[in-house]
C-alpha positions as CSV (number, residue, x, y, z in Angstrom):
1,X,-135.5,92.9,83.0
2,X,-139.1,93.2,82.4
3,X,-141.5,90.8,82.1
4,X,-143.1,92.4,78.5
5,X,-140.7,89.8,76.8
6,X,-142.5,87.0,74.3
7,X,-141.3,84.0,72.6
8,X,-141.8,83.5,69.2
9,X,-144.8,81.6,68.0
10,X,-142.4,78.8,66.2
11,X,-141.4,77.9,69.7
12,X,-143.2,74.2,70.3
13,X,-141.8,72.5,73.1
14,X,-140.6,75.6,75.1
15,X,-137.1,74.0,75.4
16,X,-135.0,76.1,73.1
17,X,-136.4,79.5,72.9
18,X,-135.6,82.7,72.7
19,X,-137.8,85.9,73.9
20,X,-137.9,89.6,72.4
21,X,-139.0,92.6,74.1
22,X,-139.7,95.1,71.0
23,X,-139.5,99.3,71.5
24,X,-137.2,101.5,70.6
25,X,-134.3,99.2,71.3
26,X,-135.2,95.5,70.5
27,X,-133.7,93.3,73.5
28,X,-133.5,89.4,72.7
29,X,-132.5,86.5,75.8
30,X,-132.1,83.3,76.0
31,X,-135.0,81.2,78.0
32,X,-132.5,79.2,79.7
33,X,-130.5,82.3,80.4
34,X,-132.5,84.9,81.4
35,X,-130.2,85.7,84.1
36,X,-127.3,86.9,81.7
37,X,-129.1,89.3,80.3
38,X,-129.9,89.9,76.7
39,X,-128.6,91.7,73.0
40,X,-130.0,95.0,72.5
41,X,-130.5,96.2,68.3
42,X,-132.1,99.3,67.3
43,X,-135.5,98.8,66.3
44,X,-134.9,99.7,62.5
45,X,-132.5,97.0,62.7
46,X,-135.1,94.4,64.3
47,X,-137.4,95.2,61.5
48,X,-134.7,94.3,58.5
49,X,-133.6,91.4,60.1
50,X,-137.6,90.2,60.4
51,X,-138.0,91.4,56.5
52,X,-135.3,89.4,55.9
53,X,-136.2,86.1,57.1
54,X,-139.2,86.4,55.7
């Protein structure tokens, strides 16, 4: 995978994170799993869930 993934900025410690790579398709891993890959959502759907939440 490539390395253009970030954490969010509510990670603290670093522990217990999880990274997104946003494009096209939105890709979201695990930081203690990077290794098994990651969930891929269409970016529309990215955006509603983030609207959402807020």
């Amino acid at each position: 995978m490539s390395n253009d993934f970030h954490k969010s900025t509510y990670s603290h410690d670093g522990s217990h994170c999880v990274e997104v790579r946003e494009g096209p398709a939105t890709l979201v891993r695990d930081t203690q799993n990077r290794d098994q890959g990651a969930l891929s959502f269409p970016a529309v759907e990215w955006s509603a869930l983030l609207k959402a939440a807020r």
